[in-house]
LOGUDO-43997 format. One record per residue (C-alpha): residue in one letter; x, y, z. Coordinates in nm, 2 decimals. Example, Ala and Ser with C-alpha at 12.3 -4.5 7.8 and 13.67 -1.06 7.14 Angstrom:
<rs>
+------+--------+--------+--------+
| type |     xx |     yy |     zz |
+------+--------+--------+--------+
|    A |   1.23 |  -0.45 |   0.78 |
|    S |   1.37 |  -0.11 |   0.71 |
+------+--------+--------+--------+
</rs>
This chain:
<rs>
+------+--------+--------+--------+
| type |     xx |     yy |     zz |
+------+--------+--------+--------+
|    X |   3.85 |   8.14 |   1.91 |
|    X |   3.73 |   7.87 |   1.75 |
|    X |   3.37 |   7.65 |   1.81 |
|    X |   3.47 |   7.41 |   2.03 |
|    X |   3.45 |   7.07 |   1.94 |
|    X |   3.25 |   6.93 |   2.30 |
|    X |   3.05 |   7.12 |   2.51 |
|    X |   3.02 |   6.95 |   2.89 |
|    X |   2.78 |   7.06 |   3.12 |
|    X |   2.83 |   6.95 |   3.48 |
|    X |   3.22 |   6.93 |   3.56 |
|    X |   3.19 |   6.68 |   3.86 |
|    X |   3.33 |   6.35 |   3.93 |
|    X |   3.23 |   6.19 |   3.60 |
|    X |   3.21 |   6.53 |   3.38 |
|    X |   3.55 |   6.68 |   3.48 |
|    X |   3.75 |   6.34 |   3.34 |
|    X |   3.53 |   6.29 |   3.07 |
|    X |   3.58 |   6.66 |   2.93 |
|    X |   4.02 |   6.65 |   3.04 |
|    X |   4.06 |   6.28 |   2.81 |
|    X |   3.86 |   6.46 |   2.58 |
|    X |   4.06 |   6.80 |   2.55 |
|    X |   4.42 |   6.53 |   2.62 |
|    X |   4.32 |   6.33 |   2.29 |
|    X |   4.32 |   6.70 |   2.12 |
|    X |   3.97 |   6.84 |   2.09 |
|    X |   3.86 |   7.16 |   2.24 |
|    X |   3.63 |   7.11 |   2.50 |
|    X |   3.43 |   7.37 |   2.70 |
|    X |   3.35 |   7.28 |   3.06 |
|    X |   3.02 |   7.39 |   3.24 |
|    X |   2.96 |   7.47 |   3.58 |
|    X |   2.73 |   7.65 |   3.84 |
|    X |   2.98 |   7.65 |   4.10 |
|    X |   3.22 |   7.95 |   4.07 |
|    X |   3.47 |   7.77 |   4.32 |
|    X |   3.50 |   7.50 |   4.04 |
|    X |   3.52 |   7.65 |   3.75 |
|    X |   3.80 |   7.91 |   3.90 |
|    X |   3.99 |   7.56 |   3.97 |
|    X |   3.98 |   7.41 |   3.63 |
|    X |   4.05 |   7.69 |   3.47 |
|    X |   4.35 |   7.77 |   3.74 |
|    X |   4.47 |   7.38 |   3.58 |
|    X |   4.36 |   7.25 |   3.92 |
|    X |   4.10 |   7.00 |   4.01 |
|    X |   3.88 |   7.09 |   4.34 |
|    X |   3.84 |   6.70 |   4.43 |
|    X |   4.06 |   6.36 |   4.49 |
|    X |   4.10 |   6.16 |   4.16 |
|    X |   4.43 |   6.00 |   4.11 |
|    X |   4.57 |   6.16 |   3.79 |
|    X |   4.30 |   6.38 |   3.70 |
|    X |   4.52 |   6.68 |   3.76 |
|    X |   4.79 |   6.61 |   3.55 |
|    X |   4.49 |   6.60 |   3.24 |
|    X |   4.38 |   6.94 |   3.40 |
|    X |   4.64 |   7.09 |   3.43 |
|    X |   4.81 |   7.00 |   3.03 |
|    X |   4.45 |   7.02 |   2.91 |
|    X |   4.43 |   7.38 |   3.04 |
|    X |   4.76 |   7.48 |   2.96 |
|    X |   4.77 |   7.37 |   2.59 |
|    X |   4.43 |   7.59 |   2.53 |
|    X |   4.23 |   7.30 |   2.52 |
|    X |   4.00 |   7.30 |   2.82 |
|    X |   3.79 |   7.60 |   2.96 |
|    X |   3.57 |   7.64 |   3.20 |
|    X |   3.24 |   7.91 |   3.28 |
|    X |   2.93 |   7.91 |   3.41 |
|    X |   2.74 |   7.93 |   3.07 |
|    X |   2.74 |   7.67 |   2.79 |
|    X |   2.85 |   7.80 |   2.45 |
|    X |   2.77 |   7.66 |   2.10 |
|    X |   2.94 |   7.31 |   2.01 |
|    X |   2.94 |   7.07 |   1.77 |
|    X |   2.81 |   6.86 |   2.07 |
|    X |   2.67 |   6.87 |   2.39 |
|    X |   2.76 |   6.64 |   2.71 |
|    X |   2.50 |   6.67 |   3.00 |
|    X |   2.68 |   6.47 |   3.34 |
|    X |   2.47 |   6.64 |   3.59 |
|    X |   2.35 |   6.47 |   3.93 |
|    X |   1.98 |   6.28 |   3.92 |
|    X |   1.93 |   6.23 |   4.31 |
|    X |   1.58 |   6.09 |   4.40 |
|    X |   1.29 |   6.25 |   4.54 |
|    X |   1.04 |   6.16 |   4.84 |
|    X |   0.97 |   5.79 |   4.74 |
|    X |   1.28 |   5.79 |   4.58 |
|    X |   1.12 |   5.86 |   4.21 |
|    X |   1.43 |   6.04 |   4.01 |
|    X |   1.45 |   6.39 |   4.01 |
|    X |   1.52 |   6.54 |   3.70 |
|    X |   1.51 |   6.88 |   3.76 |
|    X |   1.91 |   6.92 |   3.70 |
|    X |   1.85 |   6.74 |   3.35 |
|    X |   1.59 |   6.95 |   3.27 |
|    X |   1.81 |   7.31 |   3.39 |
|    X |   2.13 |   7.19 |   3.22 |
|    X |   1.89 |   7.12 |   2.88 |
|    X |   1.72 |   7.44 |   2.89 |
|    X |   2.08 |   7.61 |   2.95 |
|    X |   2.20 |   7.45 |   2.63 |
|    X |   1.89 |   7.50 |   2.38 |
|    X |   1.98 |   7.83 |   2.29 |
|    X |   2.33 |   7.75 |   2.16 |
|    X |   2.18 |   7.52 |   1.92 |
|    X |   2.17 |   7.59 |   1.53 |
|    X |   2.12 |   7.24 |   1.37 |
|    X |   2.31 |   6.87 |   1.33 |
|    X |   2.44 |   6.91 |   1.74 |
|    X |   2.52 |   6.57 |   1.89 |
|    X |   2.33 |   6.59 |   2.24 |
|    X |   2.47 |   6.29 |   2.53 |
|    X |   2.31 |   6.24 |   2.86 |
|    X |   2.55 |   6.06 |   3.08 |
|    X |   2.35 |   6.12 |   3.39 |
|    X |   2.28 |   5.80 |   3.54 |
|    X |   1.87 |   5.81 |   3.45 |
|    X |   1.59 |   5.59 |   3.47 |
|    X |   1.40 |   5.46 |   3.12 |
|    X |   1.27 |   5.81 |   2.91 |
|    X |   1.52 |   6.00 |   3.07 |
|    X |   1.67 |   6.08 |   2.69 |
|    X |   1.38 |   6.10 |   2.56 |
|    X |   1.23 |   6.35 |   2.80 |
|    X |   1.58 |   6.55 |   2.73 |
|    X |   1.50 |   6.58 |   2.36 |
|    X |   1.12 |   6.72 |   2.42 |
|    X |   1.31 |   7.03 |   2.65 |
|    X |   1.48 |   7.10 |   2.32 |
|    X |   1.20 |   7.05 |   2.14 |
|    X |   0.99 |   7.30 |   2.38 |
|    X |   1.25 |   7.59 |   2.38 |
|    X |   1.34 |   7.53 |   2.00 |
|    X |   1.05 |   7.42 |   1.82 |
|    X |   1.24 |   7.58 |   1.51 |
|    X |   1.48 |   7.29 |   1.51 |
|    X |   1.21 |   7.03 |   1.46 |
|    X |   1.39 |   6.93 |   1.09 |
|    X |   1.75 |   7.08 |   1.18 |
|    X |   1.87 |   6.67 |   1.21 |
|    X |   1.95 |   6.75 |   1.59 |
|    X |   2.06 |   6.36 |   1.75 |
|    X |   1.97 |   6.26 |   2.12 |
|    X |   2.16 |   5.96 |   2.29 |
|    X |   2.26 |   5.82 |   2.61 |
|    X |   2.60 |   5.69 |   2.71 |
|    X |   2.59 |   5.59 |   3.11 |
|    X |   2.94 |   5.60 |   3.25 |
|    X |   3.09 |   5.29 |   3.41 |
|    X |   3.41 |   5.37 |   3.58 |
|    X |   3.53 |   5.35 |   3.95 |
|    X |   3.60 |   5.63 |   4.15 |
|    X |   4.00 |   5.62 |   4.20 |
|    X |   4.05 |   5.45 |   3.88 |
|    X |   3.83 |   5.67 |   3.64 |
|    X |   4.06 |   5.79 |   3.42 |
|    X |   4.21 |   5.45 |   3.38 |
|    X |   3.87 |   5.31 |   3.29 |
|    X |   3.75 |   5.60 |   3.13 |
|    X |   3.97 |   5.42 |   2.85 |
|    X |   3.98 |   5.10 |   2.86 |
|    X |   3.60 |   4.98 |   2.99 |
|    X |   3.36 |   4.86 |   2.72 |
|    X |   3.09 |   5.16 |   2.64 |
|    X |   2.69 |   5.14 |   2.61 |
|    X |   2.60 |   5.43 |   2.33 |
|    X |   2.20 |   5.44 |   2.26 |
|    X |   2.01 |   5.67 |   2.07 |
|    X |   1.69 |   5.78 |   1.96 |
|    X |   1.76 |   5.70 |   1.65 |
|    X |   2.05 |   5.43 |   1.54 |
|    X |   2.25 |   5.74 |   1.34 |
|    X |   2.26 |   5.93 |   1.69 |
|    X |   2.39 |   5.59 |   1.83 |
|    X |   2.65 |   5.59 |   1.54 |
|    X |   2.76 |   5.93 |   1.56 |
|    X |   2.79 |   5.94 |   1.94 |
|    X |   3.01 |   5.62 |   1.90 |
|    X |   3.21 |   5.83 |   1.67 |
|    X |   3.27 |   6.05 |   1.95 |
|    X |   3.35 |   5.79 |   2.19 |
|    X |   3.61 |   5.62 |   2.00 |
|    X |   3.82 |   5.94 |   2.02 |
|    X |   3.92 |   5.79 |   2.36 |
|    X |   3.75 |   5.42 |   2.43 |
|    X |   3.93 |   5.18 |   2.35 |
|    X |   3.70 |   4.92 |   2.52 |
|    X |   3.44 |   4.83 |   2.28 |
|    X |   3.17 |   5.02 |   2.20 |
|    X |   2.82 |   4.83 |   2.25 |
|    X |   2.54 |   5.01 |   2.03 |
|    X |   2.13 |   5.01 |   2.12 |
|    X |   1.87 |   5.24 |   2.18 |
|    X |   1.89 |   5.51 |   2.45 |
|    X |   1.63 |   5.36 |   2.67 |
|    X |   1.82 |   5.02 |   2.67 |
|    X |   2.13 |   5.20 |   2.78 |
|    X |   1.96 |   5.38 |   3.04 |
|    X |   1.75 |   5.07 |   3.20 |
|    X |   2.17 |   4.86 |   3.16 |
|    X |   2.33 |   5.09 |   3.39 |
|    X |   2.05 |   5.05 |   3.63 |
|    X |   2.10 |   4.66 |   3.63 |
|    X |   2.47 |   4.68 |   3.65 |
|    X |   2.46 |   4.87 |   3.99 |
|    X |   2.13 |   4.64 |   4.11 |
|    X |   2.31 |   4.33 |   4.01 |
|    X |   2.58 |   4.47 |   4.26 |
|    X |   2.39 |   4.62 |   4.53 |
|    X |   2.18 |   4.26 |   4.56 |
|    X |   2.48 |   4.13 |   4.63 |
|    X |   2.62 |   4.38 |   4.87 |
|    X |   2.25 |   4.35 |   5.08 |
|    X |   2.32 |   3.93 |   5.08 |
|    X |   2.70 |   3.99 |   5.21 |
|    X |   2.53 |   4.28 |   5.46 |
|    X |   2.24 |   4.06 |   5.58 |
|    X |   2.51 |   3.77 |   5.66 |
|    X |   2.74 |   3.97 |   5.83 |
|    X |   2.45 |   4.06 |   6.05 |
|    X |   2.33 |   3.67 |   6.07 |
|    X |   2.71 |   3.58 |   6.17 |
|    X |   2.73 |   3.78 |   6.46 |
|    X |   2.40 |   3.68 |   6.61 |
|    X |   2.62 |   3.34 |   6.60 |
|    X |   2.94 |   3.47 |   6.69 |
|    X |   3.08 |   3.41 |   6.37 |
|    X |   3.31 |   3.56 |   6.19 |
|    X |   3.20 |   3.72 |   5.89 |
|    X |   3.48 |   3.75 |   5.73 |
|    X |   3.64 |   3.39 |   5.76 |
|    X |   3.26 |   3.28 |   5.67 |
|    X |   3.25 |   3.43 |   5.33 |
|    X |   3.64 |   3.37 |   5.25 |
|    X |   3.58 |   2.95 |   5.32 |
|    X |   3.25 |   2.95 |   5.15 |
|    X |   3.50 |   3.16 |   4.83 |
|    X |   3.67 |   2.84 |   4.84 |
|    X |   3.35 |   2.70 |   4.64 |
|    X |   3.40 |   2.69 |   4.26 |
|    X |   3.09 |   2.91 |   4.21 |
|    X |   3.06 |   3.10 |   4.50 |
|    X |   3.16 |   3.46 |   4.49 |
|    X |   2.99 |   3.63 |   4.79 |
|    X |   3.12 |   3.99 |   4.82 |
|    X |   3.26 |   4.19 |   5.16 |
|    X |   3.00 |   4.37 |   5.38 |
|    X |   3.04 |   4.71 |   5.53 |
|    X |   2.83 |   4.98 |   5.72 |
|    X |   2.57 |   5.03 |   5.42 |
|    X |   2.65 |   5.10 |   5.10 |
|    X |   2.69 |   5.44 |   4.97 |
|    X |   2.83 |   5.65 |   4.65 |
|    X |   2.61 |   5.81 |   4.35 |
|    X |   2.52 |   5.50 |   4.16 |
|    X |   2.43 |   5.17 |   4.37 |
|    X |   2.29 |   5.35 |   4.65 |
|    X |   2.05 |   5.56 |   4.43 |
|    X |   2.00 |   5.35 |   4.06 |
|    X |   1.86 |   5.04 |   4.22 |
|    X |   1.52 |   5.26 |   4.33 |
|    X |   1.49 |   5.44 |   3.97 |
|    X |   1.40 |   5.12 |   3.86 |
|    X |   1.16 |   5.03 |   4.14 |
|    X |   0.97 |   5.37 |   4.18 |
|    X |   0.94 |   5.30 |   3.77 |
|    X |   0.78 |   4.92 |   3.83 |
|    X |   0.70 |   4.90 |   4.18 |
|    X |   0.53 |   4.59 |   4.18 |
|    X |   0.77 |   4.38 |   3.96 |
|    X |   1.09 |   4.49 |   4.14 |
|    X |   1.02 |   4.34 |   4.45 |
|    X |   1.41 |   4.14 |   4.51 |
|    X |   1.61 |   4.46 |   4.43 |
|    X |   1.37 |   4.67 |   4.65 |
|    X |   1.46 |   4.40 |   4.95 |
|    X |   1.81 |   4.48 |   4.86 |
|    X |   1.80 |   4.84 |   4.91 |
|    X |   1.62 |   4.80 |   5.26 |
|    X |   1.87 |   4.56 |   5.36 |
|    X |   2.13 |   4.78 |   5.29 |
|    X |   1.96 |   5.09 |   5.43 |
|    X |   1.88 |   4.91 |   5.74 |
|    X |   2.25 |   4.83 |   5.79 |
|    X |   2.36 |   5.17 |   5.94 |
|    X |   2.11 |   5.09 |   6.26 |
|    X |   2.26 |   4.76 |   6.31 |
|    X |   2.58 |   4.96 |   6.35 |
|    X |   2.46 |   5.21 |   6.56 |
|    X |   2.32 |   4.96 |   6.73 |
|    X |   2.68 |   4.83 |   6.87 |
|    X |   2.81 |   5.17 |   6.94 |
|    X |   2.53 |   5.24 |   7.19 |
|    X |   2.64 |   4.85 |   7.34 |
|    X |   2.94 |   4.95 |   7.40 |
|    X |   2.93 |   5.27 |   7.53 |
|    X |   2.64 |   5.16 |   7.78 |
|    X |   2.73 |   5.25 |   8.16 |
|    X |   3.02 |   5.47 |   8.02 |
|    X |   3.11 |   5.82 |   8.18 |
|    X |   3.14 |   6.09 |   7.86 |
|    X |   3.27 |   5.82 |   7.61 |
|    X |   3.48 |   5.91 |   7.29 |
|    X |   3.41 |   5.75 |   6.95 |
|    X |   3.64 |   5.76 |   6.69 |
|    X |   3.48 |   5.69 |   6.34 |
|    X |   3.73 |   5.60 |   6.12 |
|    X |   3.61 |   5.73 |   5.74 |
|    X |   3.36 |   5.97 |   5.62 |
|    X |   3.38 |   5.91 |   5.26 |
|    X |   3.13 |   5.63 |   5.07 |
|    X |   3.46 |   5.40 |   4.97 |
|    X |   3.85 |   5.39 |   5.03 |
|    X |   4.08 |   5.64 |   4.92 |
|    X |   3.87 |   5.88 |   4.79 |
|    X |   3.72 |   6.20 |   4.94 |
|    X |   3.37 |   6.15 |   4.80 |
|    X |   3.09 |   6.18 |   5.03 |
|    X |   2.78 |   6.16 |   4.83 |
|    X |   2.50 |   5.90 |   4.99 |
|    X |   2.82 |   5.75 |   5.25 |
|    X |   2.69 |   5.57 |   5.50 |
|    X |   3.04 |   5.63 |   5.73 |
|    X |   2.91 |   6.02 |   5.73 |
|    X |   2.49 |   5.94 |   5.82 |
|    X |   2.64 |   5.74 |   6.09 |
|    X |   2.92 |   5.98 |   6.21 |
|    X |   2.61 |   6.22 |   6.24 |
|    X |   2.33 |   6.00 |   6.33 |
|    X |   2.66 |   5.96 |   6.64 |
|    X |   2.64 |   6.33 |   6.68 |
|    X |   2.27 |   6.34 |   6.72 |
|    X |   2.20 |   6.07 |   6.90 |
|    X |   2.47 |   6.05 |   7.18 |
|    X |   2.50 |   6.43 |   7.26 |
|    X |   2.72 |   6.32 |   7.55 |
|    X |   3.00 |   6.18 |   7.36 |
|    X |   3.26 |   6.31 |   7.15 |
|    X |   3.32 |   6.20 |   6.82 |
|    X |   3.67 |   6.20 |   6.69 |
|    X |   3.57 |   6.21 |   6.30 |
|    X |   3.92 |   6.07 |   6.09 |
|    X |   3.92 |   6.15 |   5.73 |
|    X |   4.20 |   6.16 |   5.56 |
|    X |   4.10 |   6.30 |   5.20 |
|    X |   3.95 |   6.62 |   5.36 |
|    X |   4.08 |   6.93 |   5.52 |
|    X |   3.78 |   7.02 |   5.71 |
|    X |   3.45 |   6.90 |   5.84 |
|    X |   3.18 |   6.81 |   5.63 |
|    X |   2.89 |   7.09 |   5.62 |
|    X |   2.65 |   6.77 |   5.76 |
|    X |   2.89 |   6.75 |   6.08 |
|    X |   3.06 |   7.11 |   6.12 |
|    X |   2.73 |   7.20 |   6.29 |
|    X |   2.76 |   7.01 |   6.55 |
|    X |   2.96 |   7.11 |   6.86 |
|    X |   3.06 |   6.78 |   7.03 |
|    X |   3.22 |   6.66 |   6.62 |
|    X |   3.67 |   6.74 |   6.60 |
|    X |   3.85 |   6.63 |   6.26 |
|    X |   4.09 |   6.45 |   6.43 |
|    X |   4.37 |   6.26 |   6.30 |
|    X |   4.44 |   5.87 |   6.31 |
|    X |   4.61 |   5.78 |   6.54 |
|    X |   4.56 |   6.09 |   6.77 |
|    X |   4.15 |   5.98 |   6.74 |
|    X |   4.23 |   5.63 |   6.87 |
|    X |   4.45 |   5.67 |   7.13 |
|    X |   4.21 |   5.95 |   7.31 |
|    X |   3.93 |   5.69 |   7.15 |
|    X |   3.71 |   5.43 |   7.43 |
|    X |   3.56 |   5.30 |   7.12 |
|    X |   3.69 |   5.23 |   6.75 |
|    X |   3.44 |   5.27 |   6.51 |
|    X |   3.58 |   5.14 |   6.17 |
|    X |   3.38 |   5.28 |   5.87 |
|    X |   3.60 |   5.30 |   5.55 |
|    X |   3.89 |   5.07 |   5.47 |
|    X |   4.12 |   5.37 |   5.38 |
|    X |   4.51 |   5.26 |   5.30 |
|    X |   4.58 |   5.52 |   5.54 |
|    X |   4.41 |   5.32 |   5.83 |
|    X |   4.65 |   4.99 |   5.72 |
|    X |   4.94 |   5.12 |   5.87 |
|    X |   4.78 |   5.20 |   6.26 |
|    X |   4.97 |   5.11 |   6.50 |
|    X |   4.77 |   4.74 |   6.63 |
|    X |   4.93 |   4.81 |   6.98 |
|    X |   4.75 |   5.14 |   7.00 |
|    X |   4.37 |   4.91 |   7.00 |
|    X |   4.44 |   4.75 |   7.32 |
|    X |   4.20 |   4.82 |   7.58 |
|    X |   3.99 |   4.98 |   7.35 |
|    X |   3.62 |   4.86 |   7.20 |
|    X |   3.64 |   4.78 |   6.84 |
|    X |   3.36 |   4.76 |   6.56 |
|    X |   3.53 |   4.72 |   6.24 |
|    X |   3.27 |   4.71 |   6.00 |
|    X |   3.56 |   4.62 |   5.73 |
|    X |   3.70 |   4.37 |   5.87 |
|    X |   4.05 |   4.55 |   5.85 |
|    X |   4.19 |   4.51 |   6.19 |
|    X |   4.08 |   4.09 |   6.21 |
+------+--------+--------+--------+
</rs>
């Protein structure tokens, strides 16, 4: 068999669709994984997560001997690293999994290899990537090897629609690693491609999700304000819309996913004193699952064995991601803290409980409308389509916090 053409390392939520439009627009891609669970799917054509017409590029991608999946890289004509960066104690960026999944790929290199981080990173994070190579191959010092980052920009449920169409950042360490990893790009952007240098492109995708979570904490912090007042939120920030230049976004229970929860500190542990608004931001929106937790103990005060159902687990609607949600800390700070109540937990996108909840003896999966009809109180924490449709007749007589506004 023939080298392949891209070599992916990390086959996740960003990895997976990057190498399937990839191997759809005809190059052989080889998919990398350390979990044997997902690698056995992909190369079964399946995929072993929600993401609305990912499996159709699976399963073709698979089938026309164009996608392949193991637990090893192989040798490429390049390399894409899309593993996790999670932070550390004081939220500095851990980037042990950049480091592993570099390591893993330096002895399939010969010479000329493209190598793209699209791990979300802070400022170096490229840079630090080429020095693993340069540790474990010191060899390859003249062998024209090209180092780049290309941060990813899509939406969970829409990724590979956006995959396509959304404008790109490319940097490199050089401008003709920039170039050639634009090259690659264009094989399936058709947004434009914006060129710099790599530690550009990592710092822009750290101020595209700040930009956003600053916003979020001003929408969460008023929501908060508003009810001290007995306002409602929502009407609040839909009149104040009406303004020409007012765009004030929708609060929620915190905010959650891989990117705005978790890029806004990479660039405060990396200037801590000159990033003092978007560190206010992520405290206010940290803060926000106790403000919710907060009303559920309010309401259930004086009440015999009360039930709860929590309505979402996952970080954002109509998806089955759970990484950083606040719906699941608060579904098990619920567990934890109110031993004597039963929480109906209503996910839709999952089959089974969460590892963080299945521990705990007084959490059921329960369905919709089964959780709020056994329910004393309502506990809105995703605005899933699924929940649209409820019944309104089956609320009455029960406590609601809808921390989505849906049911207004």
């Amino acid at each position: 068999m023939s080298q392949p053409d891209v070599c992916v390392v990390g086959l996740g939520y960003i990895g997976l669709p990057t190498a399937a439009i990839f191997a759809h627009k005809g190059l052989r891609v080889h998919g990398v994984d350390v979990s044997p669970r997902t690698v056995d799917a992909i190369n079964a054509g399946k995929v072993p997560f929600v993401e609305p017409d990912l499996g159709g590029y699976v399963q073709r991608a698979v089938a026309a001997g164009k996608l392949t999946a193991s637990g090893d890289p192989v040798p490429a004509k390049a390399f894409i690293i899309a593993v996790p960066t999670p932070f550390k104690d004081g939220h500095e960026a851990d980037l042990s999994y950049i480091e592993s999944a570099t390591r893993a790929v330096a002895p399939h290199l010969s010479g000329n290899e493209l190598l793209i981080l699209e791990s979300t990173s802070p400022p170096g994070a490229t840079e630090f990537m080429a020095s693993i190579v340069a540790e474990e191959r010191p060899e390859l010092a003249d062998a024209d090897l090209k180092f780049a980052h290309c941060p990813e920009r899509v939406l969970p449920g829409r990724v590979m629609v956006e995959l396509v169409i959304n404008d790109r950042i490319v940097g490199g360490l050089t401008p003709e690693a920039a170039q050639v990893a634009a090259e690659l790009y264009r094989v399936f952007c058709e947004g434009e491609i914006l060129l710099t240098d790599a530690k550009t492109a990592e710092m822009a995708k750290l101020v595209e999700n700040s930009f956003r979570d600053v916003n979020i904490a001003f929408a969460n912090e008023l929501s908060v304000i508003a009810d001290e007042h007995g306002i409602d939120v929502w009407e609040l920030i839909e009149l104040a819309n009406h303004h020409p230049r007012v765009n004030i976004l929708q609060p929620g229970p915190g905010v959650g996913g891989h990117c705005i929860a978790v890029d806004p500190w990479f660039i405060v542990s990396s200037t801590p004193t000159l990033s003092n608004l978007i560190r206010t931001a992520r405290e206010v929106n940290d803060a926000k699952p106790d403000f919710v937790m907060d009303k559920v103990k309010a309401a259930i005060d004086g009440v015999d064995s009360p039930k709860i159902a929590a309505l979402g687990l996952a970080f954002k609607p109509n998806i089955d991601d759970l990484r950083e949600s606040p719906a699941l800390a608060i579904t098990e700070r619920l567990s934890a803290e109110l031993p004597g109540a039963q929480i109906l937990a209503v996910e839709p996108h999952v089959d089974e409980l969460p590892a963080k909840l299945a521990g705990h003896p007084n959490v059921s999966l329960v369905a919709t409308e089964a959780a709020v009809r056994e329910a004393d109180v309502v506990l809105v924490l995703v605005d899933h389509t699924a929940f649209k449709s409820l019944d309104r007749s089956l609320l009455e007589g029960k406590t609601l916090i809808d921390t989505r506004g849906l049911y207004r």
